[in-house]
PDB file of the backbone (N, CA, C, O) and the ligand in Angstrom, with CONECT records:
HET     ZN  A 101       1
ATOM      1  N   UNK A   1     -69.306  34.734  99.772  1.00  0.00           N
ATOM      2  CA  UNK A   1     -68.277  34.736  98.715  1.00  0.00           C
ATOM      3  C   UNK A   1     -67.046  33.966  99.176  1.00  0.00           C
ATOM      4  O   UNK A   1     -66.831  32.954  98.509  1.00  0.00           O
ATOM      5  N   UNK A   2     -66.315  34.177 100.020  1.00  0.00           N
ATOM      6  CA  UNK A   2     -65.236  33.983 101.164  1.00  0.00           C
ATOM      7  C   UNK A   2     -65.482  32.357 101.619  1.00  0.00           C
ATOM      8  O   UNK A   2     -64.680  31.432 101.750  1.00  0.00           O
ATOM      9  N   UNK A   3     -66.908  32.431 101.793  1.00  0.00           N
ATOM     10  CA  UNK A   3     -67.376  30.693 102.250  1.00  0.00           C
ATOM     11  C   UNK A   3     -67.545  29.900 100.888  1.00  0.00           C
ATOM     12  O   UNK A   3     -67.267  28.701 100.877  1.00  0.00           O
ATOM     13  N   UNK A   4     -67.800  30.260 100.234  1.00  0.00           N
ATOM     14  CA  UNK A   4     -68.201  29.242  98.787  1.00  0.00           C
ATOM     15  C   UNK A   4     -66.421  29.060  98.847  1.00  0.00           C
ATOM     16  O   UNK A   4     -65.948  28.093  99.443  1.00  0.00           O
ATOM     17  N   UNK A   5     -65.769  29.803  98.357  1.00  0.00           N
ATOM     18  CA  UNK A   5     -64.054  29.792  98.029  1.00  0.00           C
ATOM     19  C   UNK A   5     -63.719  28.845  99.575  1.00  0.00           C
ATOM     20  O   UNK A   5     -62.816  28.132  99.137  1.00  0.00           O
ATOM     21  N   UNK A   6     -63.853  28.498 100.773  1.00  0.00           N
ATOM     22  CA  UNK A   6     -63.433  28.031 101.560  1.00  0.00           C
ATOM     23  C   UNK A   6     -64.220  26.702 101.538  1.00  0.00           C
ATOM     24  O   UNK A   6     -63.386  25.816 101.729  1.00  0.00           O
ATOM     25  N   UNK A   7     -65.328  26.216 101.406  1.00  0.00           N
ATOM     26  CA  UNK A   7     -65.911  25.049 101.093  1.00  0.00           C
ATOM     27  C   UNK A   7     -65.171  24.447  99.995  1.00  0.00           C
ATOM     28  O   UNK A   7     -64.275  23.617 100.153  1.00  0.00           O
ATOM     29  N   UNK A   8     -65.672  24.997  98.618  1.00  0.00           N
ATOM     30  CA  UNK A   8     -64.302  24.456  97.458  1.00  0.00           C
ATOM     31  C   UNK A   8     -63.000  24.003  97.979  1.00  0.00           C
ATOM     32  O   UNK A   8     -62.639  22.882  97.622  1.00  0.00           O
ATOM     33  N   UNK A   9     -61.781  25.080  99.222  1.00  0.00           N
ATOM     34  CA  UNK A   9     -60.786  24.260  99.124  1.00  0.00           C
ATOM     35  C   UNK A   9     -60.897  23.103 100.296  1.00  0.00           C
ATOM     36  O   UNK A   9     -60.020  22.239 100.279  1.00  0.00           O
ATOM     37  N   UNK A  10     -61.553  23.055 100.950  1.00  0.00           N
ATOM     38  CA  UNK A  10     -61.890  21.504 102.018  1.00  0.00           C
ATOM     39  C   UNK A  10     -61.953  20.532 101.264  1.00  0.00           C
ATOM     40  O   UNK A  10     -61.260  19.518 101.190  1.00  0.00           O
ATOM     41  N   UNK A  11     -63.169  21.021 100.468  1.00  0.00           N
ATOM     42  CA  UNK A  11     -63.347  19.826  99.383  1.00  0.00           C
ATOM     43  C   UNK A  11     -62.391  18.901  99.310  1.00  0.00           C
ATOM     44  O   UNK A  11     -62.120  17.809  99.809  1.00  0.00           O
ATOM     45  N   UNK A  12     -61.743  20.051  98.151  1.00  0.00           N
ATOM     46  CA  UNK A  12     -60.269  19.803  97.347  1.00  0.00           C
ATOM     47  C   UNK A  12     -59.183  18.953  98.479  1.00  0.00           C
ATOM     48  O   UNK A  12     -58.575  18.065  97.881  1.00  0.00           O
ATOM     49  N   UNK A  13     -58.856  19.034  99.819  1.00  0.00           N
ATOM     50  CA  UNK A  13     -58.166  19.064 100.405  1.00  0.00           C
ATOM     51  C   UNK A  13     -58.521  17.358 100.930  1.00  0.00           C
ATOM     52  O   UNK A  13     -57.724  16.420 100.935  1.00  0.00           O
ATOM     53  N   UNK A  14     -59.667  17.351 101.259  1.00  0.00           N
ATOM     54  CA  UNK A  14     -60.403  16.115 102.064  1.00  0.00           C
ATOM     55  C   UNK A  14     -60.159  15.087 100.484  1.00  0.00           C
ATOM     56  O   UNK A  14     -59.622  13.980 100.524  1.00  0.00           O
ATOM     57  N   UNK A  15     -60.733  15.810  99.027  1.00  0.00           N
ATOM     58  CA  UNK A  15     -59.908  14.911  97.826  1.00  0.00           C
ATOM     59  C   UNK A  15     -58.936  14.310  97.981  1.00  0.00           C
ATOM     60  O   UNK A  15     -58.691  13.104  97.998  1.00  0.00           O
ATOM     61  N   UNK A  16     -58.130  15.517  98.143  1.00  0.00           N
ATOM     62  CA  UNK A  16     -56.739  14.948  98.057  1.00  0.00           C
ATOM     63  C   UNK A  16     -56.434  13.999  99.562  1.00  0.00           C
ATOM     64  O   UNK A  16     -56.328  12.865  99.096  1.00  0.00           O
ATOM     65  N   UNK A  17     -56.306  13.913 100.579  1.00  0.00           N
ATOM     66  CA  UNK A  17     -56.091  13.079 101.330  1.00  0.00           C
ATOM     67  C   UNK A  17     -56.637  11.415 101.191  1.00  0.00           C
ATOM     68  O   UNK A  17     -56.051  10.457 101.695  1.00  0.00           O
ATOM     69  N   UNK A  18     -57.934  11.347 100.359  1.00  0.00           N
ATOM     70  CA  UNK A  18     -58.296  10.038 100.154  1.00  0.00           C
ATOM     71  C   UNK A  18     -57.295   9.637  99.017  1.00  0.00           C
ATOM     72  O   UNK A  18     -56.683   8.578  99.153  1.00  0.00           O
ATOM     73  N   UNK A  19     -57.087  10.398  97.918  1.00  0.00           N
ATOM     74  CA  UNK A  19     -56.373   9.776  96.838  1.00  0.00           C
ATOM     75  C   UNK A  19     -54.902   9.757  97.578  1.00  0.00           C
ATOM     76  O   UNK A  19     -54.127   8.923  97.112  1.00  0.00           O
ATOM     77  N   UNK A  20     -54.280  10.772  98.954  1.00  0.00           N
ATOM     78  CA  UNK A  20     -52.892  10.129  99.233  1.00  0.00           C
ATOM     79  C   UNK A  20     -52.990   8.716  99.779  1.00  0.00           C
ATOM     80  O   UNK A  20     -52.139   7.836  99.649  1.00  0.00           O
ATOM     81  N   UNK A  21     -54.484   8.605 100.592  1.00  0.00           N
ATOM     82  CA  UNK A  21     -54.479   7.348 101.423  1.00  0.00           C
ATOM     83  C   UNK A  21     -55.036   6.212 100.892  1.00  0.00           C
ATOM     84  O   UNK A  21     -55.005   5.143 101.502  1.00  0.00           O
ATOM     85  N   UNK A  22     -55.614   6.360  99.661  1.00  0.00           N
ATOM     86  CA  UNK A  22     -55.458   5.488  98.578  1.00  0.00           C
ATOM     87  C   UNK A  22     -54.041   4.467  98.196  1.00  0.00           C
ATOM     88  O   UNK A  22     -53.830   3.254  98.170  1.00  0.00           O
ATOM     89  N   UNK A  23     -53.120   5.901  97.887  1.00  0.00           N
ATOM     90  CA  UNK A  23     -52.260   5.251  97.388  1.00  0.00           C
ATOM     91  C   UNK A  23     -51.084   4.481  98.408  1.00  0.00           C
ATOM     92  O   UNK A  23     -50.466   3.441  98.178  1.00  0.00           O
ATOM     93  N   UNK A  24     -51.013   5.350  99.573  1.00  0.00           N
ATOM     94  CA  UNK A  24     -50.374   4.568 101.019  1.00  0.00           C
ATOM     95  C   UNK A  24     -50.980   3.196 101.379  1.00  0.00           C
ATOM     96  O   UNK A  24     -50.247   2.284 101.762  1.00  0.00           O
ATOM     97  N   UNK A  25     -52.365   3.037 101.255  1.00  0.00           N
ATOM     98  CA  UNK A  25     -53.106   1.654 101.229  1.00  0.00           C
ATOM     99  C   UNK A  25     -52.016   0.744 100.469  1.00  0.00           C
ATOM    100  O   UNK A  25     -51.204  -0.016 100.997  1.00  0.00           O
ATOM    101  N   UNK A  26     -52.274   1.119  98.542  1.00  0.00           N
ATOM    102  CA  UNK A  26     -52.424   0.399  97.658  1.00  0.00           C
ATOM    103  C   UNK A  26     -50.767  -0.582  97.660  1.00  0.00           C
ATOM    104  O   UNK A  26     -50.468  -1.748  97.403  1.00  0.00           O
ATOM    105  N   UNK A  27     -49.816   0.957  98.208  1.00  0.00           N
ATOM    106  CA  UNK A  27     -48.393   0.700  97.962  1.00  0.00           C
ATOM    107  C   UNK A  27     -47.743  -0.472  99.502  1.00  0.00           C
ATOM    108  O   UNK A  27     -46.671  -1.071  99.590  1.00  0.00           O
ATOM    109  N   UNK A  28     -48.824  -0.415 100.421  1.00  0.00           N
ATOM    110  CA  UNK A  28     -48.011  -1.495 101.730  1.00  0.00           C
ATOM    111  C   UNK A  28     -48.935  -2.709 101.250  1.00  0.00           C
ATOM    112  O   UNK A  28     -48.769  -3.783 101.827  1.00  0.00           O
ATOM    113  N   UNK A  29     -49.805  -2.631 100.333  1.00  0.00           N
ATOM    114  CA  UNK A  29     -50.558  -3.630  99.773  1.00  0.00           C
ATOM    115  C   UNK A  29     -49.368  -4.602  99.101  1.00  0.00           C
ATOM    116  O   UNK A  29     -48.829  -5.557  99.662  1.00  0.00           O
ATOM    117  N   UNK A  30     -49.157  -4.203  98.023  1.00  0.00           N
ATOM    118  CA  UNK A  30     -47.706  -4.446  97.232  1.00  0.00           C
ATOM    119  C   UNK A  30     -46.471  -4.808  97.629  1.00  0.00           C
ATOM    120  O   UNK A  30     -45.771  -5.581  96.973  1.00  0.00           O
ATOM    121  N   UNK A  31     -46.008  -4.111  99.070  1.00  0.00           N
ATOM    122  CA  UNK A  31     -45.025  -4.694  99.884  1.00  0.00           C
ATOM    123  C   UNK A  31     -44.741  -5.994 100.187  1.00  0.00           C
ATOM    124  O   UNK A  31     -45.015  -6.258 101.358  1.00  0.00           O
ATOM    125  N   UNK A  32     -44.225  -7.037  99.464  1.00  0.00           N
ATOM    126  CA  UNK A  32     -44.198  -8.069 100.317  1.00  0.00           C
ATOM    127  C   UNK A  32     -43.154  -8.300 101.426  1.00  0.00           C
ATOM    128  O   UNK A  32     -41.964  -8.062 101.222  1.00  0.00           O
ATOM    129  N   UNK A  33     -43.735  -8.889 102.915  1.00  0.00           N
ATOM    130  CA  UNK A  33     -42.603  -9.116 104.019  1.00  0.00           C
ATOM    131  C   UNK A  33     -42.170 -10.368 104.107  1.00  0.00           C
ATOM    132  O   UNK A  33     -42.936 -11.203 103.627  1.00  0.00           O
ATOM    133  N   UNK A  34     -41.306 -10.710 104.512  1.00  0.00           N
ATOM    134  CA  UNK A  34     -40.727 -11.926 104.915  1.00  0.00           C
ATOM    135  C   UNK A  34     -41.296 -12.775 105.688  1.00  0.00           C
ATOM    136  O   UNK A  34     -41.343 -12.434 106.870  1.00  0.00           O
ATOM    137  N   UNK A  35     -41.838 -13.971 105.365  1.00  0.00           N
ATOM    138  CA  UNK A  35     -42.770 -14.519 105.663  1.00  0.00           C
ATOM    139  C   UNK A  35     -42.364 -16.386 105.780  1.00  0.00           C
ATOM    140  O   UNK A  35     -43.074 -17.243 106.306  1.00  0.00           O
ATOM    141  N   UNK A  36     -41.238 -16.553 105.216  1.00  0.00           N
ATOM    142  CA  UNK A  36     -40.773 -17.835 105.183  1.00  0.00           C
ATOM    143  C   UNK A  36     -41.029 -18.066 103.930  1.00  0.00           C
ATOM    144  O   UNK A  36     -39.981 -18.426 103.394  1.00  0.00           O
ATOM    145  N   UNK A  37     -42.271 -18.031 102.866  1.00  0.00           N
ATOM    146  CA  UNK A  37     -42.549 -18.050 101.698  1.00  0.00           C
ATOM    147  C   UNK A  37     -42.340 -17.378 100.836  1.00  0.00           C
ATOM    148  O   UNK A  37     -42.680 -16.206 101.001  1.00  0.00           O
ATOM    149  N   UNK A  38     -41.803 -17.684  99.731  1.00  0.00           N
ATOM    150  CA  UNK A  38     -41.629 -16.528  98.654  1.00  0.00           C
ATOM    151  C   UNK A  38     -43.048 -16.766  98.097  1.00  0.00           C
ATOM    152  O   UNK A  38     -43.753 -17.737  97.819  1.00  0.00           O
ATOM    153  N   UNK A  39     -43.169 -14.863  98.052  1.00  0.00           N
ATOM    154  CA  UNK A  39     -44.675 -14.261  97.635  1.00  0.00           C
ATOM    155  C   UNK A  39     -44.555 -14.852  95.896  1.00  0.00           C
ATOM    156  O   UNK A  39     -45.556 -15.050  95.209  1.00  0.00           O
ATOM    157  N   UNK A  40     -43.563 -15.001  95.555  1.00  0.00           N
ATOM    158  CA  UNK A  40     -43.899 -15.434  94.054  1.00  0.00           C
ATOM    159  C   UNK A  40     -43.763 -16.546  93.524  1.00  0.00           C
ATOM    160  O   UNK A  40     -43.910 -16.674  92.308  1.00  0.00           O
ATOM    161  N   UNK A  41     -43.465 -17.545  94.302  1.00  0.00           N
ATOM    162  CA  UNK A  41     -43.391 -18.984  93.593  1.00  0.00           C
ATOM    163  C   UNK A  41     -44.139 -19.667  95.142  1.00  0.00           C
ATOM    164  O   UNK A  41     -44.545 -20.809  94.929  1.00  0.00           O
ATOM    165  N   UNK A  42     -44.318 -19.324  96.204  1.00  0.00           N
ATOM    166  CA  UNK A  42     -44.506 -20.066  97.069  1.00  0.00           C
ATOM    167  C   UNK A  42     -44.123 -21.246  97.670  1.00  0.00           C
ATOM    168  O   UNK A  42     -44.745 -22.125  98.266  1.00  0.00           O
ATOM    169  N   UNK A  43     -42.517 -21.008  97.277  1.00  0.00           N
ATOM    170  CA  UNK A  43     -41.348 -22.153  97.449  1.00  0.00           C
ATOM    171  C   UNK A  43     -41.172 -21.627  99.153  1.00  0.00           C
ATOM    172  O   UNK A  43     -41.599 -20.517  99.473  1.00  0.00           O
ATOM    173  N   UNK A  44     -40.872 -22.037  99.613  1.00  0.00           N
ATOM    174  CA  UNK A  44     -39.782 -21.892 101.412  1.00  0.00           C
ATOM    175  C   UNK A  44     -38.634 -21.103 101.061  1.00  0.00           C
ATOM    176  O   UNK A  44     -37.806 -21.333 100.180  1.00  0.00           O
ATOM    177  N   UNK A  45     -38.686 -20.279 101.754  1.00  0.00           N
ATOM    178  CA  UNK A  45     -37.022 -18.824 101.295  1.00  0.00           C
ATOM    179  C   UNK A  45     -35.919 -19.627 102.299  1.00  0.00           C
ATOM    180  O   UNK A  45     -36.528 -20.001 103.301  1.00  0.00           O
ATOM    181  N   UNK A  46     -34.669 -19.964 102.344  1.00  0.00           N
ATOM    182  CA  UNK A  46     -33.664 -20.187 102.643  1.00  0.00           C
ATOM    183  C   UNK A  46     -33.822 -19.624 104.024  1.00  0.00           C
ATOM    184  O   UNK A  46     -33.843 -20.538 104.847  1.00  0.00           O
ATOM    185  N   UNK A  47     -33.945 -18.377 104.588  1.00  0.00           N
ATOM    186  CA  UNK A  47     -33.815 -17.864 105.947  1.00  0.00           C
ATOM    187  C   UNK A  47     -35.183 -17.147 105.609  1.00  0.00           C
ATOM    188  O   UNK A  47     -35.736 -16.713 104.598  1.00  0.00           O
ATOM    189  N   UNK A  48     -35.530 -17.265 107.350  1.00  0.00           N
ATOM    190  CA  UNK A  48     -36.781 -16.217 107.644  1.00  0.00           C
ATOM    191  C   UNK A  48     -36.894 -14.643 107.471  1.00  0.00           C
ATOM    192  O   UNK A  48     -37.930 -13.977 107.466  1.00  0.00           O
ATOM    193  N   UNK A  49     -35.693 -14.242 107.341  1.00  0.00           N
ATOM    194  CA  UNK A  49     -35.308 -12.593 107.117  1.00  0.00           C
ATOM    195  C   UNK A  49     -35.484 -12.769 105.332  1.00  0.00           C
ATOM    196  O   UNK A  49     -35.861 -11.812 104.655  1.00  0.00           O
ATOM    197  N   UNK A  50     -35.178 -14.019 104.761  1.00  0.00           N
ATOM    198  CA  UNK A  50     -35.676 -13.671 103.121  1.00  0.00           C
ATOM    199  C   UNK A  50     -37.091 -13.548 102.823  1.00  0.00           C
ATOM    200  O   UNK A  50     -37.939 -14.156 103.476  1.00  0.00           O
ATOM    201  N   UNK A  51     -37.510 -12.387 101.365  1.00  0.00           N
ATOM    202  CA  UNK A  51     -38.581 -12.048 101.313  1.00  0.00           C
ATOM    203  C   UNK A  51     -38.636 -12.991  99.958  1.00  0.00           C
ATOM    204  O   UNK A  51     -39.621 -13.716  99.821  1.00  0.00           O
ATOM    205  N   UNK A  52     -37.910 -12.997  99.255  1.00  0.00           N
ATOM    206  CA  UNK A  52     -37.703 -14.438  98.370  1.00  0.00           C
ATOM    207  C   UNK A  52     -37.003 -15.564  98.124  1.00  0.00           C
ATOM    208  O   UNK A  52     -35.835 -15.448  98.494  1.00  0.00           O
ATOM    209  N   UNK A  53     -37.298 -16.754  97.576  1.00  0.00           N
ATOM    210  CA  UNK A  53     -36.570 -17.904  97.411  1.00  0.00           C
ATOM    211  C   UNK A  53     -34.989 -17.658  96.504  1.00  0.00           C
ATOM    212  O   UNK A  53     -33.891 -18.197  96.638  1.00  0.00           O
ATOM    213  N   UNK A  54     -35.373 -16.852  95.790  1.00  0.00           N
ATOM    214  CA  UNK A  54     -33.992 -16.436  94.634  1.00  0.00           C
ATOM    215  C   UNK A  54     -34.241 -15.120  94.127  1.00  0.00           C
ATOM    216  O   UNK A  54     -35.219 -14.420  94.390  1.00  0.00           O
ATOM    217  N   UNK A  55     -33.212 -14.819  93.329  1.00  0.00           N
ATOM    218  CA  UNK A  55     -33.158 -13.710  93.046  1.00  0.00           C
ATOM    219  C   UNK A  55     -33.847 -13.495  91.450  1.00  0.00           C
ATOM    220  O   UNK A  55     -34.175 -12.419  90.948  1.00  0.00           O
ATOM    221  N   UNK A  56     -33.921 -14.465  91.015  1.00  0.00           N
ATOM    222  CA  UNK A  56     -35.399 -14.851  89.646  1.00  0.00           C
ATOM    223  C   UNK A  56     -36.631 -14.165  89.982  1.00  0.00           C
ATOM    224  O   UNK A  56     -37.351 -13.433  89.302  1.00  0.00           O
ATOM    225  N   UNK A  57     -36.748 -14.736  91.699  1.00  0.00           N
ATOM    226  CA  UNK A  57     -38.091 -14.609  92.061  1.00  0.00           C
ATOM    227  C   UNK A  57     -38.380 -13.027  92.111  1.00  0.00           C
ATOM    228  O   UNK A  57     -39.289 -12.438  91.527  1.00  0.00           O
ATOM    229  N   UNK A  58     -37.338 -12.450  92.990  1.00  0.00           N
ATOM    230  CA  UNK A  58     -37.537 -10.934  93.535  1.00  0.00           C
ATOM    231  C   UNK A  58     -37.424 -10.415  91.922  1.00  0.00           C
ATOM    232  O   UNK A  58     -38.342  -9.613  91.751  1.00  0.00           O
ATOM    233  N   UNK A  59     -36.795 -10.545  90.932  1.00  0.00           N
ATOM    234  CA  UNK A  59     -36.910  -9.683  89.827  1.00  0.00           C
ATOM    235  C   UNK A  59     -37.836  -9.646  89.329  1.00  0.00           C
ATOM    236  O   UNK A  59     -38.229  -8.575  88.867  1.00  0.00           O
ATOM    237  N   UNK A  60     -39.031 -11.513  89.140  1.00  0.00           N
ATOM    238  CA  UNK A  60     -39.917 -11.066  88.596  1.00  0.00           C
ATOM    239  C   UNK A  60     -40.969 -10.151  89.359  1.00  0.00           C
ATOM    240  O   UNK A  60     -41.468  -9.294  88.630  1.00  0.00           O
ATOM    241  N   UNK A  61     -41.380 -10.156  90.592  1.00  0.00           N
ATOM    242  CA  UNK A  61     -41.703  -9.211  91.568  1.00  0.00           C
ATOM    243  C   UNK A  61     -41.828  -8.193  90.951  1.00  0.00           C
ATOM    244  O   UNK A  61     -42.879  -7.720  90.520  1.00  0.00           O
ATOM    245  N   UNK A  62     -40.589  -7.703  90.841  1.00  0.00           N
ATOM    246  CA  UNK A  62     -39.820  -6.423  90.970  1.00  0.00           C
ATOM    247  C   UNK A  62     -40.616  -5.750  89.714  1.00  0.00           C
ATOM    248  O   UNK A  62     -41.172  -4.652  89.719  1.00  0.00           O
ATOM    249  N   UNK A  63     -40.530  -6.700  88.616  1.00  0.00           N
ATOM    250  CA  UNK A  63     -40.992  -5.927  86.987  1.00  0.00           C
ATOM    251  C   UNK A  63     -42.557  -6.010  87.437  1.00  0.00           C
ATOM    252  O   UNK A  63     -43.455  -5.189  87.252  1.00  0.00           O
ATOM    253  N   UNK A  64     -42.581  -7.140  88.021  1.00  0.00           N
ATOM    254  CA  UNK A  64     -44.679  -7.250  87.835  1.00  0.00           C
ATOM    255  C   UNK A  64     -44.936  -5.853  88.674  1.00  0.00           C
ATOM    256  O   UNK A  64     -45.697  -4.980  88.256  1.00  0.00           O
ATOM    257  N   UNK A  65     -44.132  -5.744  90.032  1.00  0.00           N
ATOM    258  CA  UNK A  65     -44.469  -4.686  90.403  1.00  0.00           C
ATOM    259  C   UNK A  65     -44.269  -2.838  89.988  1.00  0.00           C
ATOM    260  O   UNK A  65     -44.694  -1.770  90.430  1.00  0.00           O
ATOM    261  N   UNK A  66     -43.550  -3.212  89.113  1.00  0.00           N
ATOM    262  CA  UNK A  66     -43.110  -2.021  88.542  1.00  0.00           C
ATOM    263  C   UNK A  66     -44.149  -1.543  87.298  1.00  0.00           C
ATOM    264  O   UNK A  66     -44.552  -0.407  87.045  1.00  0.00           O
ATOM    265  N   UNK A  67     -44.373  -2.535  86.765  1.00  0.00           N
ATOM    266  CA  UNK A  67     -45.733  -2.298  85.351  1.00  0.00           C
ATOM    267  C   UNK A  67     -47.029  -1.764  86.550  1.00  0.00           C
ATOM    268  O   UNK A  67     -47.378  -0.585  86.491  1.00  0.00           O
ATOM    269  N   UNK A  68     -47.504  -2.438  87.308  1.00  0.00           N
ATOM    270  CA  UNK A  68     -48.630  -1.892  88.535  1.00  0.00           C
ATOM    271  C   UNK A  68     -48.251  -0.433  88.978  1.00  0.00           C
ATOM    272  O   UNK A  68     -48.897   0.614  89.022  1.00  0.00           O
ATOM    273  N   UNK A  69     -47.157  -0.712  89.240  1.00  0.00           N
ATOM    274  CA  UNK A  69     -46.958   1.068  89.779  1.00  0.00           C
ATOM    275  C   UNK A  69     -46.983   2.057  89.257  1.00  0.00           C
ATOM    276  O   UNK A  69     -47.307   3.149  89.724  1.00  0.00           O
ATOM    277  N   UNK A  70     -46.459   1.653  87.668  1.00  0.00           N
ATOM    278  CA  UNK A  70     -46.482   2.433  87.040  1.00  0.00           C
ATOM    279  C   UNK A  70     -47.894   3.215  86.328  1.00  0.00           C
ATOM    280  O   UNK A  70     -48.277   4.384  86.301  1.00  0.00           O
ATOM    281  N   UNK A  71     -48.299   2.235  85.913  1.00  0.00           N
ATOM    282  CA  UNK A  71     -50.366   1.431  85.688  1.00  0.00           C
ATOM    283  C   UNK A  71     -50.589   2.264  86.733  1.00  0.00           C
ATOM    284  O   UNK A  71     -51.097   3.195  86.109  1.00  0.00           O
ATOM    285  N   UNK A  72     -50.585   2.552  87.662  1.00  0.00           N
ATOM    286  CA  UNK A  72     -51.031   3.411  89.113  1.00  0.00           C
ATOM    287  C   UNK A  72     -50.877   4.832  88.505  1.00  0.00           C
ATOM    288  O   UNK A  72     -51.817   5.547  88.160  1.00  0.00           O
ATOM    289  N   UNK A  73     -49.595   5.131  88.425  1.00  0.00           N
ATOM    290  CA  UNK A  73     -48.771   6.361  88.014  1.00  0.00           C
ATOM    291  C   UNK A  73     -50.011   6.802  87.257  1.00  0.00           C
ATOM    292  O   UNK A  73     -50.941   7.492  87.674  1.00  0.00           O
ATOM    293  N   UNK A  74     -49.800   6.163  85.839  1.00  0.00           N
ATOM    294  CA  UNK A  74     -50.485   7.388  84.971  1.00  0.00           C
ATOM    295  C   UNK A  74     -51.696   7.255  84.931  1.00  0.00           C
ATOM    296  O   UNK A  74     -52.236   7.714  83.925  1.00  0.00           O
ATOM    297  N   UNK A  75     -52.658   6.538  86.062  1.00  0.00           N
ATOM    298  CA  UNK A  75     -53.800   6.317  85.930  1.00  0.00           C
ATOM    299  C   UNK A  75     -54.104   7.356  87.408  1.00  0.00           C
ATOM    300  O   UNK A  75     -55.283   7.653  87.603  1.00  0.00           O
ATOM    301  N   UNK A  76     -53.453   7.681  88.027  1.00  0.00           N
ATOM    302  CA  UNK A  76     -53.450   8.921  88.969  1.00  0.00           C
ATOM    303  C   UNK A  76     -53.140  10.151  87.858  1.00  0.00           C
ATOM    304  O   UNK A  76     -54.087  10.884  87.574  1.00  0.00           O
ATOM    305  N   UNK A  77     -52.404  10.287  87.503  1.00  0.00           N
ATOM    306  CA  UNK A  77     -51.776  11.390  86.559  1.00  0.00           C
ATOM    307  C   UNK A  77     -53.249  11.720  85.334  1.00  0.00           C
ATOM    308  O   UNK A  77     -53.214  12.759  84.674  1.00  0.00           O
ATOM    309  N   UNK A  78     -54.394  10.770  85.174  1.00  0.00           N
ATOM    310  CA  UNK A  78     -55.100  11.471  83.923  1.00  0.00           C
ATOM    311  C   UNK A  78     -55.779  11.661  84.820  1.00  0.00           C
ATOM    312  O   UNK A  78     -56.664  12.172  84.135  1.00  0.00           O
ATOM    313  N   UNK A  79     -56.405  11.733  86.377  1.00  0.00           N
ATOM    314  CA  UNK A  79     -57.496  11.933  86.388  1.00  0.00           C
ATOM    315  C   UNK A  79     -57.504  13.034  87.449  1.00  0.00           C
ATOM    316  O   UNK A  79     -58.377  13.235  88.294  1.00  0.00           O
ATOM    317  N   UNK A  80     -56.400  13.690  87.253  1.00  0.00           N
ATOM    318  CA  UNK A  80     -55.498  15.238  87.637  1.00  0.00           C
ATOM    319  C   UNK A  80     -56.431  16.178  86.560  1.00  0.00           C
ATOM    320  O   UNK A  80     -56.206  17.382  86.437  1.00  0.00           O
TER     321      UNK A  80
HETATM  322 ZN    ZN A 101     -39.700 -17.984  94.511  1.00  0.00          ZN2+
END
């Protein structure tokens, strides 16, 4: 009785750790670093510490990445 109820929460538990490490994957996936190139136009960034060429660039980033995350969000959230 005790073991069926303790198998169920491993389960549940070993679940949940793939869907956190899912999403820790998905989100340093998305990160872009400073690379000399801007990740969104693939122009040359001004200094090597920039992660973009302008600030056009990082916004559009910013929204593309924000519709994905969000797209993430409630596509984690229905299958709760
Ligand atoms: Zn750019």
């Amino acid at each position: 009785m005790s073991r069926a109820i303790d198998m169920a929460s491993d389960r549940e538990m070993v679940e949940r750790d793939l869907a956190l490490a899912n999403i820790r994957a998905s989100a340093k996936r998305i990160t872009p670093l400073p690379t000399g190139l801007c990740p969104w136009c693939s122009d040359p960034t001004a200094a090597p510490d920039d992660v973009f060429c302008c600030t056009e660039c990082a916004k559009d980033w910013q929204e593309h990445n924000e519709r994905k995350q969000t797209a993430a969000r409630i596509n984690g959230m229905l299958r709760q």
